[in-house]
Backbone atoms as SQL, in Angstrom:
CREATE TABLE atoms (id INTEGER PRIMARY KEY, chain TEXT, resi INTEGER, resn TEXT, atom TEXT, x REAL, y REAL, z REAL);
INSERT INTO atoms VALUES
  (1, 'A', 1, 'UNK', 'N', -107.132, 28.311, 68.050),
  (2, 'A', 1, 'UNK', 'CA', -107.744, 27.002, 68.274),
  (3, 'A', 1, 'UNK', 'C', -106.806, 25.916, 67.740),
  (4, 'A', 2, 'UNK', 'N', -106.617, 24.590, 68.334),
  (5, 'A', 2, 'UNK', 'CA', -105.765, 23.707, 68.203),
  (6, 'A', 2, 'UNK', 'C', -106.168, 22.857, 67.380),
  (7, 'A', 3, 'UNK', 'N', -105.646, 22.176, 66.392),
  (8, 'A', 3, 'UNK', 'CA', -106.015, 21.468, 65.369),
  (9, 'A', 3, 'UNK', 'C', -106.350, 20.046, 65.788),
  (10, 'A', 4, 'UNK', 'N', -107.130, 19.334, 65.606),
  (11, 'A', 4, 'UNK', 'CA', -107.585, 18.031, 65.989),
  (12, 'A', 4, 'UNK', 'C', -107.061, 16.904, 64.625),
  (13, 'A', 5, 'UNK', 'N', -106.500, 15.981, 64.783),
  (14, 'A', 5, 'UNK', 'CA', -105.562, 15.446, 64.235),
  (15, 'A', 5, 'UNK', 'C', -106.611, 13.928, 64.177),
  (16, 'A', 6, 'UNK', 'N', -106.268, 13.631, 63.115),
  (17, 'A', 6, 'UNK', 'CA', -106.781, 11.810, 62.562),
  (18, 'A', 6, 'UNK', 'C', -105.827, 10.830, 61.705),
  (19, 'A', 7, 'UNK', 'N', -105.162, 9.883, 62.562),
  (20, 'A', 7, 'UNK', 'CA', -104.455, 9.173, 62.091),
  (21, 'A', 7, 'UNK', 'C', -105.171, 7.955, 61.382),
  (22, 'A', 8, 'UNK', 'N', -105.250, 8.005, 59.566),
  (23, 'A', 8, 'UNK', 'CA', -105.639, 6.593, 59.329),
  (24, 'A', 8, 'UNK', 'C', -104.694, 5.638, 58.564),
  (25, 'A', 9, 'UNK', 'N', -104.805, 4.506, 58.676),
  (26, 'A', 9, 'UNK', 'CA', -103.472, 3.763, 58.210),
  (27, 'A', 9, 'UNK', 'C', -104.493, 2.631, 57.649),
  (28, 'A', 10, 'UNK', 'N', -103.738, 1.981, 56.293),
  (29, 'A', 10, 'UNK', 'CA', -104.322, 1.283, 55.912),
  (30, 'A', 10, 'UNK', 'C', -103.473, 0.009, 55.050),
  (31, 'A', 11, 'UNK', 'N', -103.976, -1.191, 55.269),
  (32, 'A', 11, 'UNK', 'CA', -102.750, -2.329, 55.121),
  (33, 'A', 11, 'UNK', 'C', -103.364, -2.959, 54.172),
  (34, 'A', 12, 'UNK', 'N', -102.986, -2.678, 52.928),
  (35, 'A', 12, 'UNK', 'CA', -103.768, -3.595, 51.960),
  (36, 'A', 12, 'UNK', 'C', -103.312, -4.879, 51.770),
  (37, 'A', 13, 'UNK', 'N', -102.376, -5.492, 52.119),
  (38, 'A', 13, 'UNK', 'CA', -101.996, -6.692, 52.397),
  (39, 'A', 13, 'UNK', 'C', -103.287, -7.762, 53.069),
  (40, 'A', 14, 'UNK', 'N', -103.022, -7.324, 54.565),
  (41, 'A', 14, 'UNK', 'CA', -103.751, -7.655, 55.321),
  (42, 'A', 14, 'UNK', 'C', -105.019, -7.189, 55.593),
  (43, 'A', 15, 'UNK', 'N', -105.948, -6.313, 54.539),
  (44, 'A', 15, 'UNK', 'CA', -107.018, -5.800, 54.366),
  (45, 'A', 15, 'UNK', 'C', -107.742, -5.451, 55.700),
  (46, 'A', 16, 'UNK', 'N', -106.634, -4.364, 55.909),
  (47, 'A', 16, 'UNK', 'CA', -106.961, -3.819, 57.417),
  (48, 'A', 16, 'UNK', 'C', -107.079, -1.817, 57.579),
  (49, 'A', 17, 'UNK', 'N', -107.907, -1.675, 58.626),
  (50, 'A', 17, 'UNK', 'CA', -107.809, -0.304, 58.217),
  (51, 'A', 17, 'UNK', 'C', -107.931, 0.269, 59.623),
  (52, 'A', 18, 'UNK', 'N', -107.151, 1.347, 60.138),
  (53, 'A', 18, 'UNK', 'CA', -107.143, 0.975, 61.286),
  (54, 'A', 18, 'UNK', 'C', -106.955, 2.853, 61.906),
  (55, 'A', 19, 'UNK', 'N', -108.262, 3.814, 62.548),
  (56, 'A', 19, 'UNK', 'CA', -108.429, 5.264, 62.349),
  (57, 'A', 19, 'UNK', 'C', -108.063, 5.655, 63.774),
  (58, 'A', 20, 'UNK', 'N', -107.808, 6.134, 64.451),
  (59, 'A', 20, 'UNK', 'CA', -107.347, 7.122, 65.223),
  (60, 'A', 20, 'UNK', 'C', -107.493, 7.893, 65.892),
  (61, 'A', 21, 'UNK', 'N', -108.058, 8.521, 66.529),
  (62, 'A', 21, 'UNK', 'CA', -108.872, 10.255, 67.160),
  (63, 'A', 21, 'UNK', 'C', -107.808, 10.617, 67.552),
  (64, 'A', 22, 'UNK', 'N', -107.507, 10.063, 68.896),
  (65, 'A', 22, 'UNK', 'CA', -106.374, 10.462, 70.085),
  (66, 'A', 22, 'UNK', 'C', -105.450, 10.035, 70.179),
  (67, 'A', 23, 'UNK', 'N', -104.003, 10.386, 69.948),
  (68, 'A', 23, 'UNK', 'CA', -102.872, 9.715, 70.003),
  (69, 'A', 23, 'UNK', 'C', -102.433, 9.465, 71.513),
  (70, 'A', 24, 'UNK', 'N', -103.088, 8.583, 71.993),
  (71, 'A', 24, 'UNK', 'CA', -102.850, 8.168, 73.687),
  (72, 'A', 24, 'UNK', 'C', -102.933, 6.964, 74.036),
  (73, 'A', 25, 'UNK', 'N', -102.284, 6.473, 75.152),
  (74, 'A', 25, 'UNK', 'CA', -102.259, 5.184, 75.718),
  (75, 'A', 25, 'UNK', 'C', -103.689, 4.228, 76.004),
  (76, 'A', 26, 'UNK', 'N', -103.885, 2.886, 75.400),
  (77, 'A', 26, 'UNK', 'CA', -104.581, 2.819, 75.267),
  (78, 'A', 26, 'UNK', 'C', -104.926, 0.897, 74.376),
  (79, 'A', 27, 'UNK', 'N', -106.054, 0.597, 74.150),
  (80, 'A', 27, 'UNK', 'CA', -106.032, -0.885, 74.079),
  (81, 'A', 27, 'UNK', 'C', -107.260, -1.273, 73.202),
  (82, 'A', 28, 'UNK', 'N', -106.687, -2.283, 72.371),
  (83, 'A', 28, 'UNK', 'CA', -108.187, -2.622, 71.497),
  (84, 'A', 28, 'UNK', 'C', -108.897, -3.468, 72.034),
  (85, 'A', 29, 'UNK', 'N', -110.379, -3.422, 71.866),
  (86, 'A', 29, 'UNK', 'CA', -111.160, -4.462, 72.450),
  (87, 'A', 29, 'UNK', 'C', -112.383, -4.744, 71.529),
  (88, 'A', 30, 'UNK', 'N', -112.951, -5.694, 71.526),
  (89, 'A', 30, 'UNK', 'CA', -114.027, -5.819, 70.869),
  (90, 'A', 30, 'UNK', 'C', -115.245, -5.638, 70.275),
  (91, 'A', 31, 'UNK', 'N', -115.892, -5.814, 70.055),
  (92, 'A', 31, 'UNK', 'CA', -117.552, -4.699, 69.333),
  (93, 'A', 31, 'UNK', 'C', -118.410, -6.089, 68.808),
  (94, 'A', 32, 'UNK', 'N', -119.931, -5.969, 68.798),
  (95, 'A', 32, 'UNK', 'CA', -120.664, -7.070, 68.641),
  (96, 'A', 32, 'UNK', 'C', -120.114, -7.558, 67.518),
  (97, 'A', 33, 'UNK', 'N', -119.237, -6.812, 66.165),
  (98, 'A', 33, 'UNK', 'CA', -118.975, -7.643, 65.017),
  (99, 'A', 33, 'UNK', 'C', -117.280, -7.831, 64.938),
  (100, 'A', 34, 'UNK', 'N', -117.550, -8.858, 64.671),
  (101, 'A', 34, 'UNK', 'CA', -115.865, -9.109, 64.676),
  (102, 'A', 34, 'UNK', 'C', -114.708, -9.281, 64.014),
  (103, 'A', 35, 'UNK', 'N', -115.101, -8.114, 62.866),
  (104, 'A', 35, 'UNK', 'CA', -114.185, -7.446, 62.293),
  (105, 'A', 35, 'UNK', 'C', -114.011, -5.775, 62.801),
  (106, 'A', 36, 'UNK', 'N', -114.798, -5.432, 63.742),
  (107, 'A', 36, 'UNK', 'CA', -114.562, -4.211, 64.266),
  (108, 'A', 36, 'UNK', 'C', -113.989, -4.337, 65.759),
  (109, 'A', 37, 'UNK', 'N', -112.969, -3.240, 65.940),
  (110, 'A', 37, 'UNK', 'CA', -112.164, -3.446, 67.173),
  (111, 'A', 37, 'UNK', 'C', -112.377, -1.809, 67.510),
  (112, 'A', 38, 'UNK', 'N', -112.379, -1.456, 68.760),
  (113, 'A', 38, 'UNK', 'CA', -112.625, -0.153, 69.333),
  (114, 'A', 38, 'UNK', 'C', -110.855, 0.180, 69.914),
  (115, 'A', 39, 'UNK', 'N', -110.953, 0.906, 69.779),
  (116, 'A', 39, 'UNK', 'CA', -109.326, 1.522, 70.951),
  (117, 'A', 39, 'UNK', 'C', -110.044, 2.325, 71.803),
  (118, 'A', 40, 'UNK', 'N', -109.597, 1.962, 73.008),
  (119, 'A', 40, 'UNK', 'CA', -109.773, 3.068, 74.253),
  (120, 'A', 40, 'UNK', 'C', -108.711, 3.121, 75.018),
  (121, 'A', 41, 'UNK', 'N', -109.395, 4.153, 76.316),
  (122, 'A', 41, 'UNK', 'CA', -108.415, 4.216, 77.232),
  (123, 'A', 41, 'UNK', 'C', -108.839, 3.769, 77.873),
  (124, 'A', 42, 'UNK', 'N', -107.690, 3.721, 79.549),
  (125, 'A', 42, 'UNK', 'CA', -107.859, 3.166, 80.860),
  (126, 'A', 42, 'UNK', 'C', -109.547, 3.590, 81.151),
  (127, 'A', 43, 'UNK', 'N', -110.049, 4.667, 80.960),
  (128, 'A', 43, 'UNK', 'CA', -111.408, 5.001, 81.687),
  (129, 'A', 43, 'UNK', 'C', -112.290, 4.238, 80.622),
  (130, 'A', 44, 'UNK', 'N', -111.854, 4.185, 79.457),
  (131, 'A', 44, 'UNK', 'CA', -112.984, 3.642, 78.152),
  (132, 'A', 44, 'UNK', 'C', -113.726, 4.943, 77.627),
  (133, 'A', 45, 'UNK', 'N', -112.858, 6.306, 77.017),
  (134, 'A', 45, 'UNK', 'CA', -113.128, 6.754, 76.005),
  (135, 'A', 45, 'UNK', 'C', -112.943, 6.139, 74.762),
  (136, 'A', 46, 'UNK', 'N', -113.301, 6.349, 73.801),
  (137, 'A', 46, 'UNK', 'CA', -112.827, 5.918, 72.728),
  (138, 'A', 46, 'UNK', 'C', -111.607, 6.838, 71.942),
  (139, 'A', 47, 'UNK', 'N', -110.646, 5.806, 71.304),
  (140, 'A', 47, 'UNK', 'CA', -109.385, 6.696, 71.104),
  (141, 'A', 47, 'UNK', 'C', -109.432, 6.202, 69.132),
  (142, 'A', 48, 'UNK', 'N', -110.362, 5.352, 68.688),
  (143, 'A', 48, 'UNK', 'CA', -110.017, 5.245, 67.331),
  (144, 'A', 48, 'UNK', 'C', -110.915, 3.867, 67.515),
  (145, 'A', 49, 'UNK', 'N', -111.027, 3.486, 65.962),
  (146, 'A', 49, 'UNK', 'CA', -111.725, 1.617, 65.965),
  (147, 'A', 49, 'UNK', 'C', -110.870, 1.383, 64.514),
  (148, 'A', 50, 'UNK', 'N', -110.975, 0.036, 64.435),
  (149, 'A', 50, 'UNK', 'CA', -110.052, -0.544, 62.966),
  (150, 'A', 50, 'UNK', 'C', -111.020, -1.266, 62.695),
  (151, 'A', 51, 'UNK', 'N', -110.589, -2.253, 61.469),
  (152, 'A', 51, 'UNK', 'CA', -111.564, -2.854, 60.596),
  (153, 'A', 51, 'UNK', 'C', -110.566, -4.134, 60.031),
  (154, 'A', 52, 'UNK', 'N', -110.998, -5.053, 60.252),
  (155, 'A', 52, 'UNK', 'CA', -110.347, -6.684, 59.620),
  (156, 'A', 52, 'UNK', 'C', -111.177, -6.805, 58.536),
  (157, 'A', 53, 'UNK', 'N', -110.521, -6.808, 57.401),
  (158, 'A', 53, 'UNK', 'CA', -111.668, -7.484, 56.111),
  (159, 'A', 53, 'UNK', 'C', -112.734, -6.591, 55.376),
  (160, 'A', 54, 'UNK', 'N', -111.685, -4.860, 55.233),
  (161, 'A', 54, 'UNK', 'CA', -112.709, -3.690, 54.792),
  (162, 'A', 54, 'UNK', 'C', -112.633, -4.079, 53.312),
  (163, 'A', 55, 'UNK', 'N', -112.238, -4.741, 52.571),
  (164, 'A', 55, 'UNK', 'CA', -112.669, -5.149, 51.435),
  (165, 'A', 55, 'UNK', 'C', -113.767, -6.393, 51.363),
  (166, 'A', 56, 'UNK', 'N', -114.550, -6.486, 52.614),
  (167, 'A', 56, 'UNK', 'CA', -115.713, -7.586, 52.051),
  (168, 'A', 56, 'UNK', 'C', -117.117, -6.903, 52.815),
  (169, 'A', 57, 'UNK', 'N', -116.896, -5.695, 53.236),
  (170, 'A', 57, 'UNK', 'CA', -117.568, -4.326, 52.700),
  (171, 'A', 57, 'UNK', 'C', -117.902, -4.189, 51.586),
  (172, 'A', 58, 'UNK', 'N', -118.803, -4.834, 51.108),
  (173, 'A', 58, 'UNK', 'CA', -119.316, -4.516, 49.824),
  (174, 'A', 58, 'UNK', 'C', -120.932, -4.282, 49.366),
  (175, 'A', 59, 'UNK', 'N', -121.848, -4.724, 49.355),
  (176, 'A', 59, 'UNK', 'CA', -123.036, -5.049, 49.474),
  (177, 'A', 59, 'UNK', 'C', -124.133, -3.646, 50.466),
  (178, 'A', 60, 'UNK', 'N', -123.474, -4.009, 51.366),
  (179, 'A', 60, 'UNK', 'CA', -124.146, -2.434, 52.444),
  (180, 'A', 60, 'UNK', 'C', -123.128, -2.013, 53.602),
  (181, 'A', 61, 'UNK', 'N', -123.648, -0.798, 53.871),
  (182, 'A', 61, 'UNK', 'CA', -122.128, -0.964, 54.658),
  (183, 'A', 61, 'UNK', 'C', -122.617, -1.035, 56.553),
  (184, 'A', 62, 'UNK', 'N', -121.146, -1.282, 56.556),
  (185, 'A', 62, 'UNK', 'CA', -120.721, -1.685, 58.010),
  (186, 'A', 62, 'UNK', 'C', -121.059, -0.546, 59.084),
  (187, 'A', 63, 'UNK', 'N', -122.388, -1.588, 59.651),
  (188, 'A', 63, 'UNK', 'CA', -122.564, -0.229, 60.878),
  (189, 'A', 63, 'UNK', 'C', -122.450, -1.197, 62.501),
  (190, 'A', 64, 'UNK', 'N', -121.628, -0.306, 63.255),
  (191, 'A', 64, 'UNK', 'CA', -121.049, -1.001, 64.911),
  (192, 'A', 64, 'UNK', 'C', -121.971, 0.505, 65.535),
  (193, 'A', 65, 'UNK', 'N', -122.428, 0.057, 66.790),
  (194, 'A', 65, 'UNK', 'CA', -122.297, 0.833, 68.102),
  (195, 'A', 65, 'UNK', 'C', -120.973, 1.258, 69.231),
  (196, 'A', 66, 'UNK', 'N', -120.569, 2.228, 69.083),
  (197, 'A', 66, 'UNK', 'CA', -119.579, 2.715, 69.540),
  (198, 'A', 66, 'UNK', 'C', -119.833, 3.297, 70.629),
  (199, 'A', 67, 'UNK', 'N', -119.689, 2.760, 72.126),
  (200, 'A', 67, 'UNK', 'CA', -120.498, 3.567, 73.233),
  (201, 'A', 67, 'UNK', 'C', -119.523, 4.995, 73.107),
  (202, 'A', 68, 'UNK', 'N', -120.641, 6.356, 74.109),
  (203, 'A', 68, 'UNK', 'CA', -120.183, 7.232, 73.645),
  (204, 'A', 68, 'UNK', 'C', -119.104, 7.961, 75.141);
């Protein structure tokens, strides 16, 4: 069985965090909150989502709808 792989990268500079599923071609787009960004592909799987401002995550946490 083939190992399923998760790329997460994280920019503490720019308090960004930004996860991965599928390493494939592909484009960020938006989500009702707008510090969350989705990656997909041409069809609109989802390939990963990032996060602008995961340090003001604090209080409760951050929940998005991610179509499936």
């Amino acid at each position: 069985m083939a190992e399923k792989r998760v790329t997460i990268w994280y920019d503490p500079k720019g308090d960004y965090l930004e996860v991965i599923f599928d390493q494939q071609k592909g484009y960020f787009r938006e989500t009702k909150d707008d510090r969350v960004m989705e990656k997909v592909d041409a069809q609109g799987n989802i390939l990963g989502f990032s996060i602008l401002g995961l340090g003001s995550i604090k209080e409760k946490p951050l929940e998005v709808a991610l179509p499936e």
